[in-house]
LUMSE-503330 format. One record per residue: residue in three letters; chain; x, y, z of N, C-alpha, C, O in turn. Coordinates in steps of 0.02 Angstrom, whole numbers, plus 50000, padded with zeros to 5 digits. Atoms other than C-alpha are relative to their C-alpha. Layout:
<nodes>
ALA|A|X|Y|Z|X|Y|Z|X|Y|Z|X|Y|Z
...
</nodes>
This chain:
<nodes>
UNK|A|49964|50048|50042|56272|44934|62135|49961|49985|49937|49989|49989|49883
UNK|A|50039|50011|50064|56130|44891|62013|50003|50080|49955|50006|50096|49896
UNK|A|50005|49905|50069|56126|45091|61940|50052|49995|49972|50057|50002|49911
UNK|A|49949|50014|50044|56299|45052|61923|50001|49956|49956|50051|49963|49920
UNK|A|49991|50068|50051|56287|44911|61819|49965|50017|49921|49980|50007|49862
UNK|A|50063|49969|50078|56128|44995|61706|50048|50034|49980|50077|50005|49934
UNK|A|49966|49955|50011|56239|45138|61692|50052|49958|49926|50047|49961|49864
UNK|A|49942|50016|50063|56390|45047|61599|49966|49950|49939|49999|49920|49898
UNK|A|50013|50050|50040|56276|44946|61501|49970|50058|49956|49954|50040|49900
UNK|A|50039|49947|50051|56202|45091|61414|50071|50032|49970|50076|50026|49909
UNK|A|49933|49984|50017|56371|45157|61385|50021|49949|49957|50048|49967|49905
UNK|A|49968|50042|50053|56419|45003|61300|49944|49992|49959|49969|49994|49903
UNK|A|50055|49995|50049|56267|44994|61205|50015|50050|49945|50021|50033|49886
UNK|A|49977|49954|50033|56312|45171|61146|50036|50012|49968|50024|50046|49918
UNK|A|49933|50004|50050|56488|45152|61083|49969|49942|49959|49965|49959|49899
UNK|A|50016|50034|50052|56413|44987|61004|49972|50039|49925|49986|50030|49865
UNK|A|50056|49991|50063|56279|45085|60904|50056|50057|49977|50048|50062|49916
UNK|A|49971|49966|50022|56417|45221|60879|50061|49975|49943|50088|50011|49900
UNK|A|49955|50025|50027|56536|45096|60811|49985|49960|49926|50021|49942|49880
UNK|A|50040|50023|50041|56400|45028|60710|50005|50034|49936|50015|50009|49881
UNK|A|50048|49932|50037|56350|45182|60623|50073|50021|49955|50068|50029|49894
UNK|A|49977|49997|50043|56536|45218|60582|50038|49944|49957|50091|49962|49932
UNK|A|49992|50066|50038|56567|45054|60494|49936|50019|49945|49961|50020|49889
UNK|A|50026|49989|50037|56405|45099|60398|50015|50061|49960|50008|50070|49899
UNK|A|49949|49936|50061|56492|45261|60342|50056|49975|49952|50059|49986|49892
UNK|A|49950|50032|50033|56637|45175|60293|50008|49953|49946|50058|49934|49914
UNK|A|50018|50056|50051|56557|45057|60186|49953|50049|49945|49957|50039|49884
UNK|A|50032|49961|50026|56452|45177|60123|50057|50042|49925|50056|50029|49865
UNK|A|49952|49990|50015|56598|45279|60071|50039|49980|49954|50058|50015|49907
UNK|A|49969|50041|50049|56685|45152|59988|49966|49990|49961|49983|50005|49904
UNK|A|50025|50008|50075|56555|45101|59887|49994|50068|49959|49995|50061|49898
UNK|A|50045|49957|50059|56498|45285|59815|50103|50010|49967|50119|50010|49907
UNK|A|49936|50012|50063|56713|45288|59775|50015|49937|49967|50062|49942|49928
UNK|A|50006|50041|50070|56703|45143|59674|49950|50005|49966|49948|49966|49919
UNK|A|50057|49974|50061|56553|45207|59585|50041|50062|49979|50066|50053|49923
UNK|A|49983|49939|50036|56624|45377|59549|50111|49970|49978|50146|50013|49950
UNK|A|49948|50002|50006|56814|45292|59534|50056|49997|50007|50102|49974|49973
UNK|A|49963|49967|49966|56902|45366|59653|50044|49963|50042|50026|49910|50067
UNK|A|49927|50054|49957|57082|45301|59747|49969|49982|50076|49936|50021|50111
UNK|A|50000|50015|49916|57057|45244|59912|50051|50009|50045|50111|49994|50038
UNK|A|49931|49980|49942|57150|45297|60060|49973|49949|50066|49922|49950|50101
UNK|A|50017|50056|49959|57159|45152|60166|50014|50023|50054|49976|50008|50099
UNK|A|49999|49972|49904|57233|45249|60333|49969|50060|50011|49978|50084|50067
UNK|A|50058|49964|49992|57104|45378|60307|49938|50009|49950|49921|50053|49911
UNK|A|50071|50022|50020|56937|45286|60262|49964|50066|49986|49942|50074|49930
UNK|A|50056|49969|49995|56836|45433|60300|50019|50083|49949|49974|50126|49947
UNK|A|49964|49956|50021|56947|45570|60197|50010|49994|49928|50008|49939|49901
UNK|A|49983|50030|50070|56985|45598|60018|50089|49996|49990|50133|50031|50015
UNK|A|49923|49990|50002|57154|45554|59965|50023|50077|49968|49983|50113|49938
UNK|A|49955|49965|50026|57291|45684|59919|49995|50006|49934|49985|50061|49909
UNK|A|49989|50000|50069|57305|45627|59741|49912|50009|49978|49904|50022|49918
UNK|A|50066|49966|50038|57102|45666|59714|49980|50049|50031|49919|50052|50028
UNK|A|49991|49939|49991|57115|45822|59785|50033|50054|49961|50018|50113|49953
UNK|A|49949|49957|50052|57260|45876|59666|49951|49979|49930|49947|50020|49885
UNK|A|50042|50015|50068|57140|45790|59522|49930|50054|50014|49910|50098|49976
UNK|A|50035|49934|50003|57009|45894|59589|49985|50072|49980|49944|50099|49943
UNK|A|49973|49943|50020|57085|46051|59602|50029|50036|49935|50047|50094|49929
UNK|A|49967|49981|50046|57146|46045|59435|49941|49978|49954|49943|49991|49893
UNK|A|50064|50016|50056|56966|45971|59360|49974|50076|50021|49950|50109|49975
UNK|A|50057|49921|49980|56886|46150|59452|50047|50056|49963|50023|50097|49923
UNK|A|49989|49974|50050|57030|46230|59390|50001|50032|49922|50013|50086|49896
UNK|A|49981|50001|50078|57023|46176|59208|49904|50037|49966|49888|50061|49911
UNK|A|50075|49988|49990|56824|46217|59228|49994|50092|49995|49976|50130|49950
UNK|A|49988|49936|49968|56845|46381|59300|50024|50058|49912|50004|50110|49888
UNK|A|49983|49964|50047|56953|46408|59142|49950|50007|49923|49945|50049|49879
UNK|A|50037|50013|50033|56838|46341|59046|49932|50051|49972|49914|50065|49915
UNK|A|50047|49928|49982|56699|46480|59094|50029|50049|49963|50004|50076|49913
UNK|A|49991|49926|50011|56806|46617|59079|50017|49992|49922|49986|50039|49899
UNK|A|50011|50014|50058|56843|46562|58889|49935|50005|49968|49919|50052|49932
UNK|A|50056|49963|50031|56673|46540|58844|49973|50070|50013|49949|50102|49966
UNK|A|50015|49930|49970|56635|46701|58939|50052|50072|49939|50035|50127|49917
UNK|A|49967|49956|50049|56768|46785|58824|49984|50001|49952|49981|50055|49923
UNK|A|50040|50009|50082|56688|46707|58657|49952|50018|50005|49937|50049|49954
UNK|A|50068|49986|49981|56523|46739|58726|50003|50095|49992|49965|50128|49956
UNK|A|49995|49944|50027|56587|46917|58735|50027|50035|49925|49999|50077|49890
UNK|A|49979|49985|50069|56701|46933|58581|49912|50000|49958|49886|50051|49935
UNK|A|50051|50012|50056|56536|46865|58484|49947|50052|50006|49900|50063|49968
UNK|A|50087|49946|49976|56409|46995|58557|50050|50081|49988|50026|50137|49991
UNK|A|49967|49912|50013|56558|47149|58518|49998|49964|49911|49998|50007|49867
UNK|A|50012|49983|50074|56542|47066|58334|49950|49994|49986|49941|50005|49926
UNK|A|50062|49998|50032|56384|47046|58319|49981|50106|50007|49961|50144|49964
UNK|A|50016|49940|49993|56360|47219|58383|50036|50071|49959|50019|50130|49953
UNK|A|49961|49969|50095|56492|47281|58225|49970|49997|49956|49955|50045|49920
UNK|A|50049|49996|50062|56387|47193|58110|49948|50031|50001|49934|50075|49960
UNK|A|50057|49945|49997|56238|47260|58165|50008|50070|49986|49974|50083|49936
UNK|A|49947|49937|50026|56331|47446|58147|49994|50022|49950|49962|50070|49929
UNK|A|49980|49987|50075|56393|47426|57988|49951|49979|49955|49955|50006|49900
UNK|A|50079|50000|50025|56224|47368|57924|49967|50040|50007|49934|50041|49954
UNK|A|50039|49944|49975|56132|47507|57990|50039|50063|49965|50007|50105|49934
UNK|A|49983|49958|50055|56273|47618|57908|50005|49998|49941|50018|50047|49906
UNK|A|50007|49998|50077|56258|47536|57744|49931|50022|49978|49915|50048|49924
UNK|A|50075|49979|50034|56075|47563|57743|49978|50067|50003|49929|50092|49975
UNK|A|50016|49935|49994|56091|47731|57800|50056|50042|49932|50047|50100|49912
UNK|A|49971|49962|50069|56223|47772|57642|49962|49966|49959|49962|49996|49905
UNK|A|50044|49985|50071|56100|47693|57528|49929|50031|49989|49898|50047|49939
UNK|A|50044|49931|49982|55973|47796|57595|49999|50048|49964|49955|50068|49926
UNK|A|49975|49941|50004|56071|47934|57572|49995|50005|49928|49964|50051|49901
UNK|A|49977|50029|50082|56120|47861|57387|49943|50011|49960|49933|50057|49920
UNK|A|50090|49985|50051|55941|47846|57310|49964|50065|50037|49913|50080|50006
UNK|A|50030|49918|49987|55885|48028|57407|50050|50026|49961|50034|50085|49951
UNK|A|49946|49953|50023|56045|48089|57316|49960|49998|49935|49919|50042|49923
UNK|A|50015|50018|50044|56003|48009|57158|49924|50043|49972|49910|50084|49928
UNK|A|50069|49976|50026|55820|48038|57159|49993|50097|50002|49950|50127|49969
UNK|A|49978|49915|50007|55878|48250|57193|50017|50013|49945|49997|50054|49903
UNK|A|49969|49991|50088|55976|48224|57049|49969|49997|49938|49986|50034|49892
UNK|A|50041|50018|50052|55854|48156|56930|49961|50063|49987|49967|50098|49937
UNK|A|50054|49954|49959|55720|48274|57012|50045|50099|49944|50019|50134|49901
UNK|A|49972|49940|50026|55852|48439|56959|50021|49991|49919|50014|50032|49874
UNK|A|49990|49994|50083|55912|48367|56791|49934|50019|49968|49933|50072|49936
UNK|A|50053|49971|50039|55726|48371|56726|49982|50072|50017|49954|50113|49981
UNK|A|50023|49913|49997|55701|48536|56795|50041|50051|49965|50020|50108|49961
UNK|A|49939|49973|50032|55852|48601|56706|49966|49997|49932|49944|50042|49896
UNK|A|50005|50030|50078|55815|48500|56552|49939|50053|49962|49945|50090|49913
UNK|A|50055|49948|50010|55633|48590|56557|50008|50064|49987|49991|50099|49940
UNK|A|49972|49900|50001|55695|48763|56588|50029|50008|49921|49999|50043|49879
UNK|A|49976|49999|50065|55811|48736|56430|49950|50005|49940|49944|50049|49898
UNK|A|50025|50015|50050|55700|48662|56330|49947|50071|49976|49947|50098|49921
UNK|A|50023|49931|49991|55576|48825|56379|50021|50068|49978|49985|50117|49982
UNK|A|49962|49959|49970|55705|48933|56361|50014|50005|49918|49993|50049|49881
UNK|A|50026|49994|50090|55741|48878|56167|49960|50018|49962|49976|50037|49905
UNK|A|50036|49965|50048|55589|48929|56107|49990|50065|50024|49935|50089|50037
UNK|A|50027|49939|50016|55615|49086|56120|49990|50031|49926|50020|50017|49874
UNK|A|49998|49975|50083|55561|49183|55974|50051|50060|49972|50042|50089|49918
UNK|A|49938|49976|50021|55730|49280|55973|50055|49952|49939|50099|49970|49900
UNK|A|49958|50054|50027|55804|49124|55899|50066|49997|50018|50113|49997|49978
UNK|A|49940|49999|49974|55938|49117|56022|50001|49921|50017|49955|49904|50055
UNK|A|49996|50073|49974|55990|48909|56043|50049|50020|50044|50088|50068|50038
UNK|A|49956|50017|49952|56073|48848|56205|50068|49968|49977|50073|49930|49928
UNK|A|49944|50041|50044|56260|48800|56189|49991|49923|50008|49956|49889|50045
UNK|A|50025|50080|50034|56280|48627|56105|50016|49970|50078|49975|49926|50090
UNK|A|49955|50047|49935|56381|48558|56298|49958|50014|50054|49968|49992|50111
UNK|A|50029|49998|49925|56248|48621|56404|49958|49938|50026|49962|49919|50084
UNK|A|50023|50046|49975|56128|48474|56390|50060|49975|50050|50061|49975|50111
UNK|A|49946|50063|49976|56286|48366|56419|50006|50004|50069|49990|49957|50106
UNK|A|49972|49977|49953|56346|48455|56558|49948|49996|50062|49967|49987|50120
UNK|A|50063|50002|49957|56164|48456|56644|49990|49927|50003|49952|49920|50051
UNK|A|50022|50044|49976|56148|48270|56643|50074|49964|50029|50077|49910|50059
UNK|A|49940|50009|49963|56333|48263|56693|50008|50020|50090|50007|49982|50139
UNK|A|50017|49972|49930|56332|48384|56846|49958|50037|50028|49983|50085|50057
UNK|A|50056|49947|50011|56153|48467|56867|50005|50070|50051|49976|50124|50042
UNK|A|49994|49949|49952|56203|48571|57013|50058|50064|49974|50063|50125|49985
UNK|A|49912|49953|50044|56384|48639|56909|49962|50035|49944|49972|50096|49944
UNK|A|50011|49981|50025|56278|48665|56762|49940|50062|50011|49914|50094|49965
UNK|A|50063|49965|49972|56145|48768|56854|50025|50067|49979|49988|50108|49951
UNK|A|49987|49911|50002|56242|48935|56844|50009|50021|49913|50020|50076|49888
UNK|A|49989|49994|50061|56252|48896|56663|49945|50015|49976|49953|50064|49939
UNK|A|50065|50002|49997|56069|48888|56645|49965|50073|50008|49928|50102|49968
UNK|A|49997|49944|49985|56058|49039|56730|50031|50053|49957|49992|50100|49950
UNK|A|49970|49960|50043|56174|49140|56615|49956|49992|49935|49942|50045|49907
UNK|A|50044|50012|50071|56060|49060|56451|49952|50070|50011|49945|50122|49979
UNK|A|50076|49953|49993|55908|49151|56528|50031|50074|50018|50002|50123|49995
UNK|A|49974|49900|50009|56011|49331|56571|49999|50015|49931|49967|50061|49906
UNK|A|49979|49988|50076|56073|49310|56388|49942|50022|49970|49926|50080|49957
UNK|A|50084|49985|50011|55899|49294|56337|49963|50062|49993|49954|50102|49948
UNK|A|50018|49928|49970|55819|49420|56443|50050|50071|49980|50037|50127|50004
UNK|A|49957|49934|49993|55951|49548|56398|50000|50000|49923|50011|50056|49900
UNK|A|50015|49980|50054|55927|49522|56222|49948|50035|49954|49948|50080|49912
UNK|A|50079|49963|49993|55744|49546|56216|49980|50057|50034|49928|50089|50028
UNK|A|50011|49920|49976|55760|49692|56310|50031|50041|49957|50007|50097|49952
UNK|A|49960|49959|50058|55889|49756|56167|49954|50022|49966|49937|50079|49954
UNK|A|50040|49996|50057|55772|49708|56054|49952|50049|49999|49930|50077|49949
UNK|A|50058|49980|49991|55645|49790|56149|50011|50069|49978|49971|50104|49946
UNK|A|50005|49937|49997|55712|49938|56151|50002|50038|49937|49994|50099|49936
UNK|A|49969|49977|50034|55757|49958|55998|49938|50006|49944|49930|50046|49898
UNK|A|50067|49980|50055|55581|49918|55916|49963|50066|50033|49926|50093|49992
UNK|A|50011|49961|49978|55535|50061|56046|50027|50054|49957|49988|50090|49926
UNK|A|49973|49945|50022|55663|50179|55978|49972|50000|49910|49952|50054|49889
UNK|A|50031|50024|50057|55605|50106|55791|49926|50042|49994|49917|50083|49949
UNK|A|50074|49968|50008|55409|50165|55824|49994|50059|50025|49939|50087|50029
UNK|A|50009|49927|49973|55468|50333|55903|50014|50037|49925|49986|50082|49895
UNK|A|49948|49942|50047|55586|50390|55767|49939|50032|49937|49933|50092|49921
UNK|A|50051|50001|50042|55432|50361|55634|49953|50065|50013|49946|50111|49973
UNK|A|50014|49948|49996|55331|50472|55734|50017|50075|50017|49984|50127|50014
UNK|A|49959|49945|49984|55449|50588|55785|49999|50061|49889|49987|50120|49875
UNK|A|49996|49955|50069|55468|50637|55568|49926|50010|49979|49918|50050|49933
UNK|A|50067|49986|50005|55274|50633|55566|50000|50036|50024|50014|50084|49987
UNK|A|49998|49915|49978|55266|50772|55673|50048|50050|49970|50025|50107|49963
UNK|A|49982|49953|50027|55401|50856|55594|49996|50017|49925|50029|50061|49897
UNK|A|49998|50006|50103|55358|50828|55389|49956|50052|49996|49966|50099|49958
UNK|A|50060|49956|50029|55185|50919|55408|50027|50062|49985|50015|50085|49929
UNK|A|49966|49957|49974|55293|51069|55470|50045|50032|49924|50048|50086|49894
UNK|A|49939|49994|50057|55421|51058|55330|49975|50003|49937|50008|50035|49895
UNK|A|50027|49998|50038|55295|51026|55205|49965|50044|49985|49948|50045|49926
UNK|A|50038|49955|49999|55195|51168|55236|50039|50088|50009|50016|50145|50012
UNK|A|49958|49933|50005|55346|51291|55240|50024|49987|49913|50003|50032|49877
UNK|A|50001|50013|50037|55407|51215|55084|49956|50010|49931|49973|50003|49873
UNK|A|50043|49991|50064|55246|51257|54984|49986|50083|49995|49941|50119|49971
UNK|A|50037|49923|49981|55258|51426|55033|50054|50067|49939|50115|50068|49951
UNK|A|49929|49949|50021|55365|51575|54913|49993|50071|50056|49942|50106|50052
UNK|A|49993|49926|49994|55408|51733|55016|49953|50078|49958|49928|50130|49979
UNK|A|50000|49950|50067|55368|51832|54848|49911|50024|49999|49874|50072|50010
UNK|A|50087|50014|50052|55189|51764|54771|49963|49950|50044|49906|49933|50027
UNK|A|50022|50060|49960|55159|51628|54911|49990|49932|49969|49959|49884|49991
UNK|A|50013|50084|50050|55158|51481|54792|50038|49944|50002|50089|49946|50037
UNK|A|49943|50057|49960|55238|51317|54803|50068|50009|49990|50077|50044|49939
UNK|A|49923|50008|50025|55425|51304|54790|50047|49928|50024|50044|49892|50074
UNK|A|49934|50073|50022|55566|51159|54753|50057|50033|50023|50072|50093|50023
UNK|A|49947|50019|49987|55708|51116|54811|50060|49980|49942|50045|49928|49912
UNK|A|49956|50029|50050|55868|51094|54685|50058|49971|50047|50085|49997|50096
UNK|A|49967|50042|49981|55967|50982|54730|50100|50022|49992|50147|50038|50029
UNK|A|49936|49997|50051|56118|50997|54609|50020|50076|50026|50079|50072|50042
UNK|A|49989|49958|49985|56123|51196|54662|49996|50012|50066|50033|50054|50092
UNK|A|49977|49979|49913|56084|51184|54857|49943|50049|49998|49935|50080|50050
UNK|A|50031|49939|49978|55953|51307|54827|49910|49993|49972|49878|49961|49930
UNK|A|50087|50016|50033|55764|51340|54824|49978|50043|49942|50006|50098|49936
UNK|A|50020|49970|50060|55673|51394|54662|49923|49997|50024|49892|49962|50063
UNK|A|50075|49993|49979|55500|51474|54647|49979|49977|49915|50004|50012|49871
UNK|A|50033|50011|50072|55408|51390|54472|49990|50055|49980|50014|50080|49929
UNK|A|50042|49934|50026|55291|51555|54490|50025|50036|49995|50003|50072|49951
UNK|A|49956|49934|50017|55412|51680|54497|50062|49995|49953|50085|50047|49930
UNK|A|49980|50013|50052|55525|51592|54381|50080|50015|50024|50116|50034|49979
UNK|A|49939|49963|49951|55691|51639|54511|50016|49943|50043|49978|49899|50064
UNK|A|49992|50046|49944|55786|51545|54622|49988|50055|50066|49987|50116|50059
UNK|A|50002|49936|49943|55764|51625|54811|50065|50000|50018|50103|49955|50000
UNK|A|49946|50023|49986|55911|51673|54893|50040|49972|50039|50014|49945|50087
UNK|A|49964|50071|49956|56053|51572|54971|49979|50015|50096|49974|49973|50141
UNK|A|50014|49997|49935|56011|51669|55135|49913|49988|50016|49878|50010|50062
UNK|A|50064|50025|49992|55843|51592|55106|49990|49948|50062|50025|49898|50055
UNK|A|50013|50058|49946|55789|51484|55268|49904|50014|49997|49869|50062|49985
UNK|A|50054|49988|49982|55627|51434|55302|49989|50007|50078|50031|49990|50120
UNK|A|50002|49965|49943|55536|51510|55455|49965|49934|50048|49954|49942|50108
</nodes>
């Protein structure tokens, strides 16, 4: 009889401290929703209401959307930044290109210009045409074959020339070797051996010493 008695007294002890504990939830509870705001559901203390569940669901929602928005600008901004970057890197690589062009260009006009200028003094006295400068600080690569044609012209004149003072210092000695020849038949008569002339006006040779012309079938040997 006494075990029985301990028995139910611990039992009621137990639901006490159990009944305790949720009364301290419940109070608990209530206060942190009137700190954060929240409705109260009076026939279920321990539960959130309906209507802050739908406010919930639609604050995680609006959140959720929230993310994936910045997440989209966050990307848009990193595909334009990664354009500009791009197109910076290709502007600097066409002005690269631009001042290596340029500085080629400069680089071939004076070498042109030089050549010309070289190329004028020759002592043929052949000048370049008046449009070639022009044309060389116009298009130095177009005018190049032009450049090229100056100096054939050139070269192909001075070789004319050349040849021609060649043929010039042959011909000279070519009648030196043959005058002695002619001069020394010329002083000669057939007859008396003495000098003889030439007439002009008759075509025919005369001897002074023999006082005769020779005759027409006269040749010398």
């Amino acid at each position: 009889m006494l075990a029985e008695e301990r028995r139910k007294e611990r039992e009621r002890k137990r639901a006490e401290r159990e009944r305790k504990a949720a009364e301290r939830r419940r109070e608990r509870e209530r206060r942190r929703r009137e700190r954060s705001g929240e409705k109260i559901c009076f026939f279920h203390p321990l539960k959130r209401s309906m209507s802050r569940n739908n406010e919930l669901r639609q604050v995680a929602l609006e959140q959720r959307l929230a993310r994936e928005r910045r997440s989209a600008e966050d990307e848009r901004l990193a595909k334009e930044r990664e354009k500009e970057k791009k197109e910076r890197k290709m502007a600097q690589e066409r002005r690269r290109a631009e001042r290596e062009r340029q500085v080629a260009d400069n680089r071939k006009k004076k070498e042109l210009i030089s050549i010309v200028s070289e190329l004028a003094r020759n002592e043929l006295g052949i000048s370049p045409p008046d449009e070639l400068e022009a044309k060389i600080m116009g298009d130095p690569y177009a005018a190049e074959a032009e450049v090229k044609a100056y100096r054939e012209m050139i070269e192909a004149e001075r070789e004319r020339r050349s040849t021609e003072q060649e043929a010039e210092k042959e011909k000279p000695r070519k009648q030196r070797q043959m005058k002695p020849d002619l001069m020394e038949k010329e002083r000669r008569c057939p007859s008396c051996g003495e000098g003889i002339r030439h007439v002009v006006s008759y075509r025919r040779w005369y001897c002074d010493n023999c006082a005769k012309y020779l005759p027409k079938s006269f040749e010398l040997d």
